[in-house]
PDB file as gemmi writes it, atoms N, CA and C in Angstrom:
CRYST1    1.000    1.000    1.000  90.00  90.00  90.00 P 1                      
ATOM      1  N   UNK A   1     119.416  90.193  78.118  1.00  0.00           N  
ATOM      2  CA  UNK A   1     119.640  89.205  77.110  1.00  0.00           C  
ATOM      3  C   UNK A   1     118.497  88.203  77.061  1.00  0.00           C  
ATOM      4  N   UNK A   2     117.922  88.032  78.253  1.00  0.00           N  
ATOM      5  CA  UNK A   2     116.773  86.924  78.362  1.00  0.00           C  
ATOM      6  C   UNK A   2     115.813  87.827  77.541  1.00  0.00           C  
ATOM      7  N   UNK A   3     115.177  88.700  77.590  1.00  0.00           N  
ATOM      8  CA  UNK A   3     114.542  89.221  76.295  1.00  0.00           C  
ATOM      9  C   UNK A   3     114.555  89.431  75.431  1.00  0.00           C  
ATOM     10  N   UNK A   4     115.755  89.311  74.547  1.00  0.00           N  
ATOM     11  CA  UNK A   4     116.032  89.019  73.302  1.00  0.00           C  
ATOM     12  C   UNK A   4     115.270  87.404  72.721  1.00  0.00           C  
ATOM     13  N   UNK A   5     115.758  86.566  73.890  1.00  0.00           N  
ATOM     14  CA  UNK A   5     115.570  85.117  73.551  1.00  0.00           C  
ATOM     15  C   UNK A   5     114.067  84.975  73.781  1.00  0.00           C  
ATOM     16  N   UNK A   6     113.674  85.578  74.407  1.00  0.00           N  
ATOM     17  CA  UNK A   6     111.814  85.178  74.846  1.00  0.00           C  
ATOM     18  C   UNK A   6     110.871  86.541  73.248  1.00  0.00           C  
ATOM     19  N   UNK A   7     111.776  87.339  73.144  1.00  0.00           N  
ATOM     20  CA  UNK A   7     111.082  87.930  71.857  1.00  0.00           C  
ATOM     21  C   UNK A   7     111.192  86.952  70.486  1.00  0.00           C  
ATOM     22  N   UNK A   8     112.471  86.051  70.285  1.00  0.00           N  
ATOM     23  CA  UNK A   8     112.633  85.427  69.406  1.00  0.00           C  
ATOM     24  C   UNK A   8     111.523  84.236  69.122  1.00  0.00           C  
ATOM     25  N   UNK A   9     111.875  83.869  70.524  1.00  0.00           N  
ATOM     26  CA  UNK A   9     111.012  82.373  70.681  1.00  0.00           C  
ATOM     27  C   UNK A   9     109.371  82.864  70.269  1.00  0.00           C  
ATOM     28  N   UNK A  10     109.105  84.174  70.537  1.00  0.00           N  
ATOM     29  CA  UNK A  10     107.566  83.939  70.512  1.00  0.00           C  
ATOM     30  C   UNK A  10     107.148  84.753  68.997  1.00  0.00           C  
ATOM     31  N   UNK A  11     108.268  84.907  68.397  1.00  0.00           N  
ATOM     32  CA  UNK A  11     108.014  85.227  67.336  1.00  0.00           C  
ATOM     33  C   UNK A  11     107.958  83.750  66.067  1.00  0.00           C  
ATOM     34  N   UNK A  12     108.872  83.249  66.875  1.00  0.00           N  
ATOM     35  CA  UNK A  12     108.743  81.738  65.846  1.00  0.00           C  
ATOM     36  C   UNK A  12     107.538  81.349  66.114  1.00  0.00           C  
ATOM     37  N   UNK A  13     106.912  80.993  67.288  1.00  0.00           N  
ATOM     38  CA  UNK A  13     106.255  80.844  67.705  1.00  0.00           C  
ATOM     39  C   UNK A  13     104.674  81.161  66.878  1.00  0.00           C  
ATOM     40  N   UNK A  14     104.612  82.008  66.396  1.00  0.00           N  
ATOM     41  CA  UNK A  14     103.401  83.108  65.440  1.00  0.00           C  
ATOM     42  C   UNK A  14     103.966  82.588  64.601  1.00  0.00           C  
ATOM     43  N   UNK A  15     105.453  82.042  63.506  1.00  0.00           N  
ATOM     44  CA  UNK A  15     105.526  82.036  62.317  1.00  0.00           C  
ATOM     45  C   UNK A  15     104.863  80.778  62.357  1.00  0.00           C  
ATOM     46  N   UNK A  16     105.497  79.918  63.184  1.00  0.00           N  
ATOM     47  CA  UNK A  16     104.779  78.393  62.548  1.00  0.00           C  
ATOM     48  C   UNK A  16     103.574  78.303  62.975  1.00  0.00           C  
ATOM     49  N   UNK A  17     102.957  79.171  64.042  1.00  0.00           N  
ATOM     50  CA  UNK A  17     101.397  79.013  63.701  1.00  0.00           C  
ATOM     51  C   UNK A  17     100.563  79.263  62.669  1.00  0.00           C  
ATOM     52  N   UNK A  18     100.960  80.361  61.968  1.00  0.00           N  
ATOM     53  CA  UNK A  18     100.871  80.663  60.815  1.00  0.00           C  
ATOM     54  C   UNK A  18     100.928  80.005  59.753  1.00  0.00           C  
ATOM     55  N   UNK A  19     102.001  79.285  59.516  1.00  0.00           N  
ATOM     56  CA  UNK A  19     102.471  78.459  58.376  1.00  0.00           C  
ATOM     57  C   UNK A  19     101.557  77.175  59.066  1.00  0.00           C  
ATOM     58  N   UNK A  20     101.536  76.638  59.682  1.00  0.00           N  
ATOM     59  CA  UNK A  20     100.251  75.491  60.041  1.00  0.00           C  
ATOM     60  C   UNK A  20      98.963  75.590  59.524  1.00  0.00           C  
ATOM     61  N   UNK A  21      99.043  77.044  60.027  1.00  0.00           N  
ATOM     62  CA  UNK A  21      96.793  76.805  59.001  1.00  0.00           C  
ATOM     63  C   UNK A  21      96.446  76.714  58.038  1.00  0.00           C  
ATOM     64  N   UNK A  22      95.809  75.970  57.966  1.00  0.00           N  
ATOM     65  CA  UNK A  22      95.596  76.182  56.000  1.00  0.00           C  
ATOM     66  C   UNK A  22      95.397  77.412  55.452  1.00  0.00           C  
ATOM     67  N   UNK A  23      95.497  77.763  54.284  1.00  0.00           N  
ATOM     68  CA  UNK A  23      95.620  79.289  54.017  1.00  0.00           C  
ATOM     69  C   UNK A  23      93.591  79.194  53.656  1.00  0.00           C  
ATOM     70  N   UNK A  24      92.784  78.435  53.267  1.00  0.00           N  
ATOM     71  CA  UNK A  24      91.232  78.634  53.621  1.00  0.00           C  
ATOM     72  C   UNK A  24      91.039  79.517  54.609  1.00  0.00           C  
ATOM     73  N   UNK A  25      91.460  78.814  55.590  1.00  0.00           N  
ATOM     74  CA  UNK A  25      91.337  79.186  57.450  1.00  0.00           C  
ATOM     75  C   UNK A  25      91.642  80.369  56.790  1.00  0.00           C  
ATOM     76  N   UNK A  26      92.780  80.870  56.883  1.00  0.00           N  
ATOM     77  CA  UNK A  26      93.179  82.240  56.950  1.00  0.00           C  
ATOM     78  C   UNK A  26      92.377  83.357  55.915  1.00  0.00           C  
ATOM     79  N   UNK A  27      91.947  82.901  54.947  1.00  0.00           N  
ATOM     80  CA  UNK A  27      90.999  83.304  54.096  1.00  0.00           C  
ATOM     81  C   UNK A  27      89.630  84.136  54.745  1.00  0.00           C  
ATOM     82  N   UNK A  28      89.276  82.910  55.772  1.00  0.00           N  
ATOM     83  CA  UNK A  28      87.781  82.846  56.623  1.00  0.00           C  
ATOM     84  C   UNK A  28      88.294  83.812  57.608  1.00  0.00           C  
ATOM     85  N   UNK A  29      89.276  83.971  58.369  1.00  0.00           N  
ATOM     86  CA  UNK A  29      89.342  84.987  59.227  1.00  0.00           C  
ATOM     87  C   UNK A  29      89.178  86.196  58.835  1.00  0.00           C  
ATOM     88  N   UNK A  30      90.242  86.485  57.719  1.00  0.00           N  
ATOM     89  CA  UNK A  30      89.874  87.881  57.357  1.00  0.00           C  
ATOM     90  C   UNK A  30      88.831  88.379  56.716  1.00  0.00           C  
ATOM     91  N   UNK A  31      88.278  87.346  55.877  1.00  0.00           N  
ATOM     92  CA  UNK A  31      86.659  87.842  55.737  1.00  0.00           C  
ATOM     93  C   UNK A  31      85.926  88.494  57.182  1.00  0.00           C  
ATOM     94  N   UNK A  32      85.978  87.155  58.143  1.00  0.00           N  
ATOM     95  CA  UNK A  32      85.429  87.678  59.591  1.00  0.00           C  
ATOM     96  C   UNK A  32      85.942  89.057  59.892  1.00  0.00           C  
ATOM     97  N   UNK A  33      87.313  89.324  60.083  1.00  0.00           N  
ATOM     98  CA  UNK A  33      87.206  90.387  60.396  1.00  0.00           C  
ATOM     99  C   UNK A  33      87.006  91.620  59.248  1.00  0.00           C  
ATOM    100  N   UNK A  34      86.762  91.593  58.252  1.00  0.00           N  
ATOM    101  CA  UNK A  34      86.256  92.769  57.387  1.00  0.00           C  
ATOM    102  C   UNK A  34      84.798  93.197  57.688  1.00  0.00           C  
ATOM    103  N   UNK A  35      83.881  92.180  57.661  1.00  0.00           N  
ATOM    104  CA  UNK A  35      82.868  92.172  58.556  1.00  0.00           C  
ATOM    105  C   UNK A  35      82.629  92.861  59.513  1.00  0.00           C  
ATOM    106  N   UNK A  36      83.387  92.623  60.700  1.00  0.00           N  
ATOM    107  CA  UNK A  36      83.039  92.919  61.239  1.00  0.00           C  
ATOM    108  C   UNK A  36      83.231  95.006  61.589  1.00  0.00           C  
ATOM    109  N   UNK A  37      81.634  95.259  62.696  1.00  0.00           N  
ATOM    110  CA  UNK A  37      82.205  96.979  62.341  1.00  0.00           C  
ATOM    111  C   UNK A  37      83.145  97.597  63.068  1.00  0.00           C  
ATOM    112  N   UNK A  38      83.669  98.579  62.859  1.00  0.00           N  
ATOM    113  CA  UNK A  38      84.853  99.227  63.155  1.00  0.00           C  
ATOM    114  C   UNK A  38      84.303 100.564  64.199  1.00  0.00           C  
ATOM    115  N   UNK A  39      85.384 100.953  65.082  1.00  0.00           N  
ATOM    116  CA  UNK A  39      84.702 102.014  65.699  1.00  0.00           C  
ATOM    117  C   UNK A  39      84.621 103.555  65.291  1.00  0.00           C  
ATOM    118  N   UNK A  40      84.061 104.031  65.501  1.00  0.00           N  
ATOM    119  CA  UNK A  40      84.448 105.854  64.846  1.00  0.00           C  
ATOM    120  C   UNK A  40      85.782 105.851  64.763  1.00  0.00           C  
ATOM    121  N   UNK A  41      86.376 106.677  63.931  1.00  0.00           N  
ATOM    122  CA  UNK A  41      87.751 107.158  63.796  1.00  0.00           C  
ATOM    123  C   UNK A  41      88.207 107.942  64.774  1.00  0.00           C  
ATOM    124  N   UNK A  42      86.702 108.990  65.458  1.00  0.00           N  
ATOM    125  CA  UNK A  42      87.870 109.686  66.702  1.00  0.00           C  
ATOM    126  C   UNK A  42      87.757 108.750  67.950  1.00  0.00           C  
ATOM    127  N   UNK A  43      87.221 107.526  68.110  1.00  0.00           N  
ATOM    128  CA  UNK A  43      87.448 106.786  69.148  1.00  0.00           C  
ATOM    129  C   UNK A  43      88.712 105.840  69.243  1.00  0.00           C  
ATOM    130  N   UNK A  44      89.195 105.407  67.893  1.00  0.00           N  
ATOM    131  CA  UNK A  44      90.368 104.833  67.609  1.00  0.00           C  
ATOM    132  C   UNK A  44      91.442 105.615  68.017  1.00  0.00           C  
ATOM    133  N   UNK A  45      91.515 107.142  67.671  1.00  0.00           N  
ATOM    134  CA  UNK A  45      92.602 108.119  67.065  1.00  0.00           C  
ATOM    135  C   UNK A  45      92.557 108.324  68.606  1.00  0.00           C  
ATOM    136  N   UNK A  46      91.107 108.804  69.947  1.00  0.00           N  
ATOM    137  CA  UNK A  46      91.718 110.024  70.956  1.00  0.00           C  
ATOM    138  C   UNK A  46      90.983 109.435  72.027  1.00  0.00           C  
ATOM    139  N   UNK A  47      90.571 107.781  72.061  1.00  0.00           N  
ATOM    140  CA  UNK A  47      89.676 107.309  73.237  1.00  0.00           C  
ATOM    141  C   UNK A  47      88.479 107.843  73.062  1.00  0.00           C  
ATOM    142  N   UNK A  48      87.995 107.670  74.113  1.00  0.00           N  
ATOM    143  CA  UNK A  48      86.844 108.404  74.474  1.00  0.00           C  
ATOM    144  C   UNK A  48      86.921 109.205  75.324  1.00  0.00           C  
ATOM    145  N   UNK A  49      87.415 110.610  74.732  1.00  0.00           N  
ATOM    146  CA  UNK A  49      87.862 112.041  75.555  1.00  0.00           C  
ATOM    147  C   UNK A  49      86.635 112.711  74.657  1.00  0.00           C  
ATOM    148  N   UNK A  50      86.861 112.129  73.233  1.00  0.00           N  
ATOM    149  CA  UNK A  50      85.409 113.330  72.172  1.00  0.00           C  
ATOM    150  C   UNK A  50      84.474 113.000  72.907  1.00  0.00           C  
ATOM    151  N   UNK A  51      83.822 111.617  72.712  1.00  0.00           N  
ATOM    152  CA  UNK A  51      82.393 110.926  73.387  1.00  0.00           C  
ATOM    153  C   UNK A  51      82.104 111.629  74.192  1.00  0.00           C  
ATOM    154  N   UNK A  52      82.787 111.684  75.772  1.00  0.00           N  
ATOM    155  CA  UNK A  52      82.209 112.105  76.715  1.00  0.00           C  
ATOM    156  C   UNK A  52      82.372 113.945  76.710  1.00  0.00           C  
ATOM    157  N   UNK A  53      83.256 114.683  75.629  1.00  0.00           N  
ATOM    158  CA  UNK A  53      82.765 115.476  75.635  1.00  0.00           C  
ATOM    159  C   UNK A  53      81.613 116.176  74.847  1.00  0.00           C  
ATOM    160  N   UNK A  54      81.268 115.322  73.812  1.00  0.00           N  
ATOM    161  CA  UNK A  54      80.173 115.329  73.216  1.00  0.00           C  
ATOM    162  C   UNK A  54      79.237 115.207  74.146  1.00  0.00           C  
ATOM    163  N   UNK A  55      78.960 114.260  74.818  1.00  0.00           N  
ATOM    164  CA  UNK A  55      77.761 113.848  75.901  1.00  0.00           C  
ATOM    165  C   UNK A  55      77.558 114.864  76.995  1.00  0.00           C  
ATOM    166  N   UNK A  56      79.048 115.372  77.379  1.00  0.00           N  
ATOM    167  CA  UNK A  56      78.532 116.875  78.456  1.00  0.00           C  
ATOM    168  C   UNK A  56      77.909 117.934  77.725  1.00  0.00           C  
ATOM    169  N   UNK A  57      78.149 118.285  76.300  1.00  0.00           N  
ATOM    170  CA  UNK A  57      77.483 119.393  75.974  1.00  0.00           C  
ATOM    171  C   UNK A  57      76.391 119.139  75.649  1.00  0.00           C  
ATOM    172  N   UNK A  58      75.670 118.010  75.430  1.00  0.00           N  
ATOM    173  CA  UNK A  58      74.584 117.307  75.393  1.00  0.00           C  
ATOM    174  C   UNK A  58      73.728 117.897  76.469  1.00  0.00           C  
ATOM    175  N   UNK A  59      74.502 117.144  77.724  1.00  0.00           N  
ATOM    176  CA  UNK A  59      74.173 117.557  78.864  1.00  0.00           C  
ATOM    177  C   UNK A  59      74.065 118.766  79.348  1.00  0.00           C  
ATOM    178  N   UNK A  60      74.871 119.905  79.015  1.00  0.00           N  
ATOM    179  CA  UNK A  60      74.390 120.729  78.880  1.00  0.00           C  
ATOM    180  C   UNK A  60      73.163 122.167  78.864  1.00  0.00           C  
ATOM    181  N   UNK A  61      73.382 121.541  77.153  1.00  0.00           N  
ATOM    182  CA  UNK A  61      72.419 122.283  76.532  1.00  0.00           C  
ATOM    183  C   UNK A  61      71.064 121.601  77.074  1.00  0.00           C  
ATOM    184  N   UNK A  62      71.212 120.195  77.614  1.00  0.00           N  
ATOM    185  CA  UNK A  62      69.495 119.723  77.849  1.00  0.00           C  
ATOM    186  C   UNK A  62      69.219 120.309  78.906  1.00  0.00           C  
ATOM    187  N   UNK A  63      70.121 120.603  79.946  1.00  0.00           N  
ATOM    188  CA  UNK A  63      69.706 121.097  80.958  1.00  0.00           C  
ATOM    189  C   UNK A  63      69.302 123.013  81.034  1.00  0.00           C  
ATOM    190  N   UNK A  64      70.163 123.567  80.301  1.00  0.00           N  
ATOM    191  CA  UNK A  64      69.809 125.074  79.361  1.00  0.00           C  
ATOM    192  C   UNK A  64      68.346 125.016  79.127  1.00  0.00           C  
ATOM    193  N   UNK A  65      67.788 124.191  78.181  1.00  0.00           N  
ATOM    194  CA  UNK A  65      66.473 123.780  77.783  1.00  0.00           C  
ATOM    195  C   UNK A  65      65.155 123.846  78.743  1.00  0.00           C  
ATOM    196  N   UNK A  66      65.860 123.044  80.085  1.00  0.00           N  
ATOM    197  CA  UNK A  66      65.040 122.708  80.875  1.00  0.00           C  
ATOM    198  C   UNK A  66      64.736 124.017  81.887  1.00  0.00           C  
ATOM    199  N   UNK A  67      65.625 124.688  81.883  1.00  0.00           N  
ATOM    200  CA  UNK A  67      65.216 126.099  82.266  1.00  0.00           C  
ATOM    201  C   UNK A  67      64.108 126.962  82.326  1.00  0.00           C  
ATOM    202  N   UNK A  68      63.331 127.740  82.676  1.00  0.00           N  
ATOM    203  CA  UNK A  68      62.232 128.285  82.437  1.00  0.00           C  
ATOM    204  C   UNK A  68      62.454 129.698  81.586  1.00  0.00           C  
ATOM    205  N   UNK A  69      62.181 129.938  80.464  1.00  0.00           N  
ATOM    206  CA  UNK A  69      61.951 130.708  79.468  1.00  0.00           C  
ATOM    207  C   UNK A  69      62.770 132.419  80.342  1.00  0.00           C  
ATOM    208  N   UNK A  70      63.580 133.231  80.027  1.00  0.00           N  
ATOM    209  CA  UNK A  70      63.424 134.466  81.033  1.00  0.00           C  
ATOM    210  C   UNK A  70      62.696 135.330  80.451  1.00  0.00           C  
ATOM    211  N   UNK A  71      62.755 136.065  80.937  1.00  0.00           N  
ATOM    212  CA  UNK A  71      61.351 137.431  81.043  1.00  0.00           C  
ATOM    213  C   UNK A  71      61.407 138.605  79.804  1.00  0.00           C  
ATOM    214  N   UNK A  72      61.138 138.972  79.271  1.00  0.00           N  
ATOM    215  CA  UNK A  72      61.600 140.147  78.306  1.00  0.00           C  
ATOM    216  C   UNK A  72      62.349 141.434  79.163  1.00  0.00           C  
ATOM    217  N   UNK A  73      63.723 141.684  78.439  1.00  0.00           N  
ATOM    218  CA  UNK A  73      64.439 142.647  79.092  1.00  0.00           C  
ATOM    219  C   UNK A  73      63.725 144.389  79.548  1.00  0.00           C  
ATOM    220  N   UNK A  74      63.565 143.879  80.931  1.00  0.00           N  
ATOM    221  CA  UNK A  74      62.778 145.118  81.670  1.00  0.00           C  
ATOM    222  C   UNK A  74      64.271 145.923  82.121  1.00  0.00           C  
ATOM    223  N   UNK A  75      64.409 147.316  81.760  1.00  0.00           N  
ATOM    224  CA  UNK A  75      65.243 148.337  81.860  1.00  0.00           C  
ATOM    225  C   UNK A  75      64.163 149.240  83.339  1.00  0.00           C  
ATOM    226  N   UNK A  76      65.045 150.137  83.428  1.00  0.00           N  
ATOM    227  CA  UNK A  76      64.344 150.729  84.732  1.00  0.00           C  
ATOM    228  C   UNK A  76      63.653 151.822  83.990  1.00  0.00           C  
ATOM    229  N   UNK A  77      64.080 152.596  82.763  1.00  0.00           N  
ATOM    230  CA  UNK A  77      63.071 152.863  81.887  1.00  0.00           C  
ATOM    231  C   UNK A  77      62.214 152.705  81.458  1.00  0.00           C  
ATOM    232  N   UNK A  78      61.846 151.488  81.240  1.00  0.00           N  
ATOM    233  CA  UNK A  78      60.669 150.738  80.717  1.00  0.00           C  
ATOM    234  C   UNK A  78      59.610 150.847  81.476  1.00  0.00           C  
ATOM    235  N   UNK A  79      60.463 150.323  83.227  1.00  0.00           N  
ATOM    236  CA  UNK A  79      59.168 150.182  83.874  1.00  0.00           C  
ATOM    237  C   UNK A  79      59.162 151.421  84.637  1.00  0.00           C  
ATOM    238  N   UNK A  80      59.746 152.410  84.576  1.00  0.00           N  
ATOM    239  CA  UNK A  80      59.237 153.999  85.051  1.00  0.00           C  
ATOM    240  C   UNK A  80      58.085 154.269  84.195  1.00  0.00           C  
ATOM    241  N   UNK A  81      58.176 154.346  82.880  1.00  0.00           N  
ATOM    242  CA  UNK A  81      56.985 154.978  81.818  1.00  0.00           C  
ATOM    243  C   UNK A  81      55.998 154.129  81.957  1.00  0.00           C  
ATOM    244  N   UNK A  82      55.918 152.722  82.049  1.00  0.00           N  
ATOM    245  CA  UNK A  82      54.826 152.136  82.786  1.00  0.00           C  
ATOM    246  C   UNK A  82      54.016 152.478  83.676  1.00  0.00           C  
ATOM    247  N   UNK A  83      54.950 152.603  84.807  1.00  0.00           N  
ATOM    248  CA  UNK A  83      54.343 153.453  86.502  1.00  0.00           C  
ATOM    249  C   UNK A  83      53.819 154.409  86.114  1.00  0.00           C  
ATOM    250  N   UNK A  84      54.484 155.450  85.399  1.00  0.00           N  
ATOM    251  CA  UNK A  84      54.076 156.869  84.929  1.00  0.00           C  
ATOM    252  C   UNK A  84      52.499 156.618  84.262  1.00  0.00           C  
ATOM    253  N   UNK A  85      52.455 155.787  83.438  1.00  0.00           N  
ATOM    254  CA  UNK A  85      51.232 155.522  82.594  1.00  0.00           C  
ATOM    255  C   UNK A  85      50.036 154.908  83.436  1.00  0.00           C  
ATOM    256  N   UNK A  86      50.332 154.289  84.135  1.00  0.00           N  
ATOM    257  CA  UNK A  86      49.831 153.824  85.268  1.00  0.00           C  
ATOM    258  C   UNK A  86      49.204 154.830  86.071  1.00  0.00           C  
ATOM    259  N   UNK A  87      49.516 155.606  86.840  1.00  0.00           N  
ATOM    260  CA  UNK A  87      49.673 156.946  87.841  1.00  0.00           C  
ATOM    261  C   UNK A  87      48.602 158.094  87.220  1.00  0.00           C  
ATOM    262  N   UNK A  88      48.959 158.413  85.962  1.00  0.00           N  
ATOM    263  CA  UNK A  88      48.497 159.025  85.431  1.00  0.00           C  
ATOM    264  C   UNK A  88      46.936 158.599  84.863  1.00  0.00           C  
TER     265      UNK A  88                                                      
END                                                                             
């Protein structure tokens, strides 16, 4: 029951702060906040679970990159007729 009465109270609480400001004031805030920028939509909607999985495949692929080039696919065919050519 005490939370009924402490939800009430602090809701009056917001009305007459409200009803106190001049409605200018209140004007100027929400300008401020239109202004101001907003975050991506999937950071609002899922945290930052996309971000950082964006940033591992980042990570990733930079590290893929950093790899050294591999070799052209040598079959044991390839390099028999070599030897052979070789030998001969």
């Amino acid at each position: 029951m005490a939370k009924k009465e402490d939800l009430i109270k602090y809701i009056t609480k917001q009305v007459v702060t409200y009803v106190d400001t001049p409605q200018s004031e209140r004007q100027e805030r929400r300008k401020e906040q239109r202004k101001r920028p907003r975050e991506h939509w999937m950071v609002r909607w899922f945290g930052l679970v996309p971000f950082s999985i964006g940033m591992w495949t980042e990570h990733v692929k930079g590290s893929k990159a950093e790899q050294p080039a591999k070799l052209p696919n040598r079959s044991i065919g390839t390099l028999f007729t070599k030897w052979m050519k070789r030998t001969s």
